[in-house]
C-alpha positions in Angstrom: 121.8 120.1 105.9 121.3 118.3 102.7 118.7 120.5 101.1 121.0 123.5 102.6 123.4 122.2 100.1 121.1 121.9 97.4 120.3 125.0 97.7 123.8 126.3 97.6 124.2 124.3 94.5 121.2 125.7 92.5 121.8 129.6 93.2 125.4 129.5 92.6 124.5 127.6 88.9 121.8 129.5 88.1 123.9 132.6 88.7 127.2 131.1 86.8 124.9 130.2 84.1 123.7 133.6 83.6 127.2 135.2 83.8 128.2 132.9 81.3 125.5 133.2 78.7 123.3 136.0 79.9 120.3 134.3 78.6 116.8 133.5 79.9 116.4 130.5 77.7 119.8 128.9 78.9 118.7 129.1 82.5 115.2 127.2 81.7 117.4 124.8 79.9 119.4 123.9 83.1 116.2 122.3 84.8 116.1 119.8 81.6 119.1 118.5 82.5 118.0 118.1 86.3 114.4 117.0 85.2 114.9 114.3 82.8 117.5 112.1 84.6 115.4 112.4 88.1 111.7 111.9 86.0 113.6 108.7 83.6 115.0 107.2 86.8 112.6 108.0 90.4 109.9 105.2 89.4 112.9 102.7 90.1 113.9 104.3 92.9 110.2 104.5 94.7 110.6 101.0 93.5 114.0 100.2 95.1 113.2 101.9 98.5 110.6 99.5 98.6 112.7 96.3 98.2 115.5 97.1 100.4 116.6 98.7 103.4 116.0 102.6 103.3 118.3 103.6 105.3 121.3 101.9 103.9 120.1 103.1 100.3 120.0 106.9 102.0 123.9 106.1 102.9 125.0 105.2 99.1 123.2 108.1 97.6 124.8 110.8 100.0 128.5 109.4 99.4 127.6 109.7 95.8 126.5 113.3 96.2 129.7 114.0 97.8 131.7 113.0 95.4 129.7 114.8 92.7 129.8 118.1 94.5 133.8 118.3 94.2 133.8 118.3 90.6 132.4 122.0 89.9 134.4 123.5 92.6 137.9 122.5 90.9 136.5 123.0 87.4 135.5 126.3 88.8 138.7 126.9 90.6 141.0 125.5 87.3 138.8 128.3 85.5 137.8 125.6 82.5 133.8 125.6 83.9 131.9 125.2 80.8 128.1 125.6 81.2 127.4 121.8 79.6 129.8 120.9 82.8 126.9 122.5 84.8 124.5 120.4 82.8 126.1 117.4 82.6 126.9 117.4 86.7 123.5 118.9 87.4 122.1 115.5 85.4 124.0 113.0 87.7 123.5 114.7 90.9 119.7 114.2 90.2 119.7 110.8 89.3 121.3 110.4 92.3 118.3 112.1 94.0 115.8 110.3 92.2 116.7 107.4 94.9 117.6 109.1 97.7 114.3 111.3 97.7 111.7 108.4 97.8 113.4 106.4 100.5 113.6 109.3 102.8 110.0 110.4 102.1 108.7 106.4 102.7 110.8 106.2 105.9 108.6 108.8 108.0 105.7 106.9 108.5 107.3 103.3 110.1 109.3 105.8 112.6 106.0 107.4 114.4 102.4 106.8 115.3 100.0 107.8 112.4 97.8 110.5 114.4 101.2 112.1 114.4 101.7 111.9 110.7 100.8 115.4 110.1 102.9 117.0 112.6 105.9 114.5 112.0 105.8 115.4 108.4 105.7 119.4 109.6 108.2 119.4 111.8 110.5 118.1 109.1 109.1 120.7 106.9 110.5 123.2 109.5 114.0 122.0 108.6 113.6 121.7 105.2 112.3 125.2 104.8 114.5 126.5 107.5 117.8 125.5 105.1 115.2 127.3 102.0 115.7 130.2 104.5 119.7 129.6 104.8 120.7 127.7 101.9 119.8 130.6 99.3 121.3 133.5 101.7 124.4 131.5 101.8 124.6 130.7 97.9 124.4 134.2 97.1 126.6 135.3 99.9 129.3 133.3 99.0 129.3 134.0 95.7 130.0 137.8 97.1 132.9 136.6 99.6 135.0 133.5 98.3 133.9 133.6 94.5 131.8 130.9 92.8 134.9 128.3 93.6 134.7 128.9 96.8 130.4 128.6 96.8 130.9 125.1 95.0 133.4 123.7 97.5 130.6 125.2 100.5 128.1 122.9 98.8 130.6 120.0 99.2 131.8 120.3 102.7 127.9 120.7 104.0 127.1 117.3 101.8 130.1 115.9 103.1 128.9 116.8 106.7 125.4 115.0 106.3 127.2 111.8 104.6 129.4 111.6 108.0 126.1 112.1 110.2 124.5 109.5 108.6 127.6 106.9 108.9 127.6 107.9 112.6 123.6 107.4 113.0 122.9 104.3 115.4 121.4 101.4 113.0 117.8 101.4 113.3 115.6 98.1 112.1 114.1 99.0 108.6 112.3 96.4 107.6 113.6 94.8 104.0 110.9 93.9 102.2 111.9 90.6 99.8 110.5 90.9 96.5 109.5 88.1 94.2 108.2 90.3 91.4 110.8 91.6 89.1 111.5 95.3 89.3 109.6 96.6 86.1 106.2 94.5 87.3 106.7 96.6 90.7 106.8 99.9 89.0 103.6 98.3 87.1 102.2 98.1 90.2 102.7 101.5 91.4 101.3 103.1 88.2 98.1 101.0 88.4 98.0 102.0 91.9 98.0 105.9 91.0 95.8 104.9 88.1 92.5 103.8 89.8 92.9 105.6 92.9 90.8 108.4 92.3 92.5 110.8 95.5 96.0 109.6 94.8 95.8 110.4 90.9 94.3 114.1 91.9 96.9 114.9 94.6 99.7 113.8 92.0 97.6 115.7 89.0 97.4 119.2 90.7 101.1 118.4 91.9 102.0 118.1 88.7 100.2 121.3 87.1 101.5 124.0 90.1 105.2 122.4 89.4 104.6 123.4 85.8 102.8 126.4 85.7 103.6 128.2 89.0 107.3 128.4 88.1 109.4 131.8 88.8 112.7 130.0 91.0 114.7 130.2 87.6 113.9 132.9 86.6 115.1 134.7 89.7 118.8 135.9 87.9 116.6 137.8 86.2 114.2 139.8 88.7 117.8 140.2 91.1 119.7 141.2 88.2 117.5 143.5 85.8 114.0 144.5 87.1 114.5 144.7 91.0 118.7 145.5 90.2 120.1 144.1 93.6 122.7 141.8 92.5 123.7 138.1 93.6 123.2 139.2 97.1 120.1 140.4 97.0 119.2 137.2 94.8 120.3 134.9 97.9 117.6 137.4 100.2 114.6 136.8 97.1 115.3 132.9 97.1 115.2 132.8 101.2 112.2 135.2 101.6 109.7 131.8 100.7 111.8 130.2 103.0 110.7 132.6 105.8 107.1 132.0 105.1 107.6 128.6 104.9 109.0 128.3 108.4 106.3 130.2 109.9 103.9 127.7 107.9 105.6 124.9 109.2 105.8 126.1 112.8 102.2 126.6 112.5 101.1 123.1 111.1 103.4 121.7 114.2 101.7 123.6 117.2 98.3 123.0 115.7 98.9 119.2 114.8 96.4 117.5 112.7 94.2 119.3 110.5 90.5 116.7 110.4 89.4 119.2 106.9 92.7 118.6 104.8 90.8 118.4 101.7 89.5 122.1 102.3 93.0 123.3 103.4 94.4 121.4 99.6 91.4 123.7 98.1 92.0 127.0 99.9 96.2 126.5 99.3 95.9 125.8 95.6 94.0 128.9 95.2 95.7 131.3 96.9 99.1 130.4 96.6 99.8 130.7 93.0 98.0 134.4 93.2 101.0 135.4 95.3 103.2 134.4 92.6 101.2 136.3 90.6 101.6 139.7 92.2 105.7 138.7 92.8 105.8 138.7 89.0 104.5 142.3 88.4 105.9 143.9 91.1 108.6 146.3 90.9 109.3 146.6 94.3 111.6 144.8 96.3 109.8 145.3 99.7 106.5 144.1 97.8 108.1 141.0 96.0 109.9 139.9 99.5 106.6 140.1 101.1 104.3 138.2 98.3 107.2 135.6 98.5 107.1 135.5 101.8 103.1 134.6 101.5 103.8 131.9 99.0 106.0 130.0 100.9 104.2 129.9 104.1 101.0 128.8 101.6 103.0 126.4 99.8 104.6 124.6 103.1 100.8 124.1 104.4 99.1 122.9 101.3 102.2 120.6 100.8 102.5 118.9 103.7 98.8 118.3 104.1 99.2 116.2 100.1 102.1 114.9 101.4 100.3 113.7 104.8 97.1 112.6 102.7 99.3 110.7 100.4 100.7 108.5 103.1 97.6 107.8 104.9 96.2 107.1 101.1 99.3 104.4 101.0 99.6 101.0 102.7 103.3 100.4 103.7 104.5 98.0 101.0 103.8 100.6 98.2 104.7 103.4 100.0 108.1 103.7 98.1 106.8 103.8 94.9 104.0 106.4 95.6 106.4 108.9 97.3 108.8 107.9 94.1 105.9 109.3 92.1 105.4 112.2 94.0 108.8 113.2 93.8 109.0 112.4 90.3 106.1 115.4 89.8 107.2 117.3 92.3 111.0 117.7 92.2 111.6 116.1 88.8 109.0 118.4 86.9 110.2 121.8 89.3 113.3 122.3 87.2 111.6 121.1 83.4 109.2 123.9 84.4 112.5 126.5 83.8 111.9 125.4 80.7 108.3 127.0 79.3 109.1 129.6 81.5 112.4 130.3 79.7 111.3 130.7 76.8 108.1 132.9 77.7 110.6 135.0 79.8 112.2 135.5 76.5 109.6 136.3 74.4 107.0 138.8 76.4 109.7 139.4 79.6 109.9 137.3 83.1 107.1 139.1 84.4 104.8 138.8 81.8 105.9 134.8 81.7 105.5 134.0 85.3 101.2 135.8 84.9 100.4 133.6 82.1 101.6 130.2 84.0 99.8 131.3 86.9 96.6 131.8 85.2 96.5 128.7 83.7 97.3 127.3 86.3 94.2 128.0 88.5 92.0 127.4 85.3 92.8 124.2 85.7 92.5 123.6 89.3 89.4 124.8 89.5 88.0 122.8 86.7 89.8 119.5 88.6 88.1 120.3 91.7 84.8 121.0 90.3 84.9 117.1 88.5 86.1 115.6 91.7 84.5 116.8 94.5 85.7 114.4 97.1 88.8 115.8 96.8 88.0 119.0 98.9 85.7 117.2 100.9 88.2 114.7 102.3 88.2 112.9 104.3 84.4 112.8 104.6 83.7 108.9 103.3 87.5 107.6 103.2 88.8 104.6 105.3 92.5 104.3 105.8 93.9 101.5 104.2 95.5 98.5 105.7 98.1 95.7 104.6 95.1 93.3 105.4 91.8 95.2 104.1 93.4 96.6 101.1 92.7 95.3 97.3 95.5 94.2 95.8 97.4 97.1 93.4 98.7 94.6 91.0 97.3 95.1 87.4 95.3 92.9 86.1 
């Protein structure tokens, strides 16, 4: 329900932005203020998930998230909303996340059996994408039926729902890992980590390229509003139709369980992914661009959850915090930046025109990464698991 709220959250400020500026430029600009606070602060919070108990760390970031979700709905509602409001609230809502993400991410693997990884980290994909199915639909809808007052106070209720589930959850042992290290020489260690693990730098690498170049979510306004002309309704229907494919993706992953070529799966998923983008960008269809989103989200769900799964079997427990902190810091902290370059291409040469170039480059250079490290699509031919007792240490030198 949390990422149901998120979403509510982004369509109804990307949508308010617009209305209140009517510029491409000012919507790329939003994702600075969500990227720089979550990139700045999700190394210490990969770091702190791995130093304390996860769970009660979960609990503190949702009550925050609460209260931060009130504050547009009554600016809204007062009619005062300015859009550095937006910005400024978008910033601290994200910081917030920046420690709430990695915990949540680290917690899978000490809850299940590790041949069940894969499907574990699926089936959670299923409700994640199921709410990118919802969550958009319901921005966009509510926007239509109780203004965007009424959309901002949704968002809060449905965080305020998931902050009272997680009070009411029975207490689970999570083990609290005591740390004698002080907090920048763990981050240290988490870099150095990334840094000479070959795998783990190329999963985060190509991460960090499709979250920058494949980028077309914020610039959505624009394809609802002036090329495919269906309004904030039909902008809820283009922000769920990934959502759709990405449930069918996930649904898939679960009933087939785990995959033994993942690195072939990361290979075929990075190609053909971003192409679907591609042919949303220069269609002028709606039927066509629900369809080609559609395709990318189902494509996205499958190569993501395989990084995500060869991430954690990449990871030995006491760094898992800070290498799912790193992941989320390329993953979730660089998705909204990427509004950014986008933005301004949109601008420039049109959204369309913007969204081909990004893609392009894009699969320029992940074939080139591919081509220089092979192993990488041939995992995991050659690659032993790692274990608290085998395992080198990761502390720099």
């Amino acid at each position: 329900m949390g990422a149901t709220a998120s979403w509510v959250h982004q369509v109804v400020s990307l949508w308010l932005i617009l209305e209140l500026t009517d510029s491409a430029l000012m919507l790329g600009l939003s994702g600075v203020f969500m990227s720089a606070p979550f990139l700045i602060t999700s190394l210490y919070g990969g770091a702190l998930a791995d130093r304390i108990d996860r769970r009660k760390l979960l609990v503190v970031s949702q009550g925050i998230a609460t209260l931060l979700a009130v504050i547009p709905g009554v600016l809204s509602a007062l009619d005062v909303i300015k859009v550095w409001h937006i910005y400024a609230l978008s910033s601290l809502s994200w910081t917030v996340a920046a420690f709430d993400a990695p915990a949540r991410q680290a917690l899978i693997p000490s809850l299940i059996p590790q041949k069940d990884l894969m499907s574990a980290i699926a089936l959670t994909s299923v409700i994640r994408r199921g709410t990118a199915l919802v969550g958009p639909m319901m921005g966009g809808l509510s926007i239509t039926a109780v203004g965007v007052s009424g959309a901002f106070f949704l968002h809060a209720i449905i965080n305020g729902v998931v902050l009272v589930t997680l009070l009411g959850m029975k207490p689970q042992k999570d083990e609290i890992r005591p740390r004698h290290t002080s907090m920048a020489r763990s981050i240290l260690e988490g870099l150095h980590l990334m840094r000479t693990n070959r795998l783990i730098f190329s999963i985060l690498s190509i991460e960090a390229a499709h979250t920058l170049l494949v980028s077309y979510q914020q610039l959505m306004p624009i394809f609802a509003r002036d090329i495919l002309k269906i309004g904030p309704t039909g902008l809820g229907l283009l922000y769920s139709a990934p959502g759709v494919g990405a449930v069918l993706g996930s649904v898939f992953l679960v009933r087939v369980g785990d995959i033994p070529k993942k690195g072939r799966v990361l290979f075929i998923t990075a190609l053909l992914q971003p192409v679907t983008v591609f042919l949303f960008g220069i269609s002028p269809w709606i039927a066509t661009s629900m369809l080609m989103l559609m395709f990318s989200g189902l494509l996205d769900v499958v190569g993501g959850t395989v990084r995500n799964t060869v991430l954690q079997l990449l990871t030995r427990e006491e760094m898992r915090g800070r290498v799912m902190g790193m992941n989320m810091m390329v993953h979730r902290g660089l998705g909204p930046l990427s509004g950014l370059p986008s933005g301004a291409l949109a601008t420039l040469m049109g959204a369309p025109l913007a969204i081909s170039t990004g893609v392009t480059l894009f699969l320029v250079y992940a074939v080139s990464l591919f081509l220089r490290i092979p192993e990488l699509h041939r995992y995991p031919e050659g690659e032993p698991l790692p274990t608290s007792s085998q395992a080198p240490s990761s502390a720099p030198p």
